[in-house]
C-alpha positions as a Markdown table, in Angstrom:
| # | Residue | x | y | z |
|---|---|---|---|---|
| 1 | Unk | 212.6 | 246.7 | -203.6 |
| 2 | Unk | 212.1 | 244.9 | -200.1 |
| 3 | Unk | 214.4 | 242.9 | -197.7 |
| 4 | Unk | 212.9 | 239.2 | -199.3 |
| 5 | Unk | 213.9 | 239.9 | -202.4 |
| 6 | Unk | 217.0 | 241.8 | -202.2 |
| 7 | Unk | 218.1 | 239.0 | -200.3 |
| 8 | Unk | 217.1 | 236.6 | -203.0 |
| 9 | Unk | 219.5 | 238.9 | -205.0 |
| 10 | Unk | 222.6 | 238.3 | -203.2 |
| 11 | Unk | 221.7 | 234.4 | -202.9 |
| 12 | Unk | 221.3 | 234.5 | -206.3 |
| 13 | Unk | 224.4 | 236.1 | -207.4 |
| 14 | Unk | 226.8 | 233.8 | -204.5 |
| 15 | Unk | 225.4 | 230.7 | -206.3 |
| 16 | Unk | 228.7 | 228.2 | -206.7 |
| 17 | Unk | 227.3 | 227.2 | -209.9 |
| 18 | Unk | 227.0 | 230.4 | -210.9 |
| 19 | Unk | 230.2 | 232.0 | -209.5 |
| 20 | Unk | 232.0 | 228.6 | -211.9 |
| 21 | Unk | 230.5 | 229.6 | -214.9 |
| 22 | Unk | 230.4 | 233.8 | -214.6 |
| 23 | Unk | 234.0 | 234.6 | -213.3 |
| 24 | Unk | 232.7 | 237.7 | -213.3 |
| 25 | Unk | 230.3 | 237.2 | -209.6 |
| 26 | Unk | 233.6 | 235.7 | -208.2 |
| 27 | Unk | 234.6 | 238.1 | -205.2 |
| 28 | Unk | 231.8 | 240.3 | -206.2 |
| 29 | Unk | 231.5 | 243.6 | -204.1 |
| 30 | Unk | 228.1 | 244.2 | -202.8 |
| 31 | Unk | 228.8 | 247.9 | -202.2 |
| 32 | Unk | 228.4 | 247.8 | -205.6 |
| 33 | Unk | 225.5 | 245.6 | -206.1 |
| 34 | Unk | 223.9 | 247.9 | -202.9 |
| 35 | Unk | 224.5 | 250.7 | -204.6 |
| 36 | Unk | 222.4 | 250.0 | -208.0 |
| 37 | Unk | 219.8 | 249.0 | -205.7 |
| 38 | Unk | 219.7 | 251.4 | -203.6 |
| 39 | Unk | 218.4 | 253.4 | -206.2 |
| 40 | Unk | 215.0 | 251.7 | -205.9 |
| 41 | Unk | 211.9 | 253.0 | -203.7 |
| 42 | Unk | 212.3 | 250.3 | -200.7 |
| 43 | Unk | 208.9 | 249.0 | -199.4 |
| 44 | Unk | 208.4 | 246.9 | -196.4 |
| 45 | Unk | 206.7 | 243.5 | -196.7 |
| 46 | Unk | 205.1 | 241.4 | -193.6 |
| 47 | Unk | 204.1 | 237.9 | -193.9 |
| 48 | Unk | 204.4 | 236.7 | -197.6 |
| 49 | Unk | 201.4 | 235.3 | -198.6 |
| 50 | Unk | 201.4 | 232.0 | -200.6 |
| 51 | Unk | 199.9 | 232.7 | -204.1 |
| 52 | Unk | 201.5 | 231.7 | -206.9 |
| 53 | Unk | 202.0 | 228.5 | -208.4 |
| 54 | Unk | 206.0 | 228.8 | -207.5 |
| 55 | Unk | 206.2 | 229.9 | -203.8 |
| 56 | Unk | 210.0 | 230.9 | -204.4 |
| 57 | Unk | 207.8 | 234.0 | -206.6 |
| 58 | Unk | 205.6 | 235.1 | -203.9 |
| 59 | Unk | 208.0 | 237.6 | -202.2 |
| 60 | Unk | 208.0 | 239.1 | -205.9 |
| 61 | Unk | 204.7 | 239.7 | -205.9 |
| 62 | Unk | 204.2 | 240.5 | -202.6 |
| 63 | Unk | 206.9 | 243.4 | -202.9 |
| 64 | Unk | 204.8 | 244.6 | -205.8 |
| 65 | Unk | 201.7 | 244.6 | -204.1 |
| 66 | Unk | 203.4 | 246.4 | -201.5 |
| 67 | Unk | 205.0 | 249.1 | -204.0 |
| 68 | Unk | 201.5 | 249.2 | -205.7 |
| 69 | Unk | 202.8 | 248.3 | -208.8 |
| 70 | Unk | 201.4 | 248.6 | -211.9 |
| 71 | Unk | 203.4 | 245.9 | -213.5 |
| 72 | Unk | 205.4 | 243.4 | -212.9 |
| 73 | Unk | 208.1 | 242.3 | -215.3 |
| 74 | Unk | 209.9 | 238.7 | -215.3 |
């Protein structure tokens, strides 16, 4: 886990379009969401490197490269 991507989390799960169709993410406590993540080993990231095909990805990879990571999983 780094700050890029759990950020990309929270984006993610605020998303109007997906707060409409999931009633579930509406007024969603991210104590809770922080608290399943906080379970992860947290690595820190610098600059992001562009170097995938999808640059919205990179922070991904980056934060496995970081992690040394054997996998990634998508």
């Amino acid at each position: 886990m780094s700050v890029p991507v759990l950020a990309e989390i929270v984006e993610v799960l605020r998303r109007p379009e997906l707060t409409r169709r999931f009633k579930s993410l509406q007024g969603l406590d991210l104590t809770e969401i922080f608290s399943i993540v906080q379970q992860a080993g947290v690595v820190q990231v610098g600059e992001v490197p562009a170097v995938s095909r999808d640059s919205k990805d990179d922070k991904f990879l980056a934060t496995a490269v970081a992690g040394r990571a054997s996998y990634v999983v998508s």
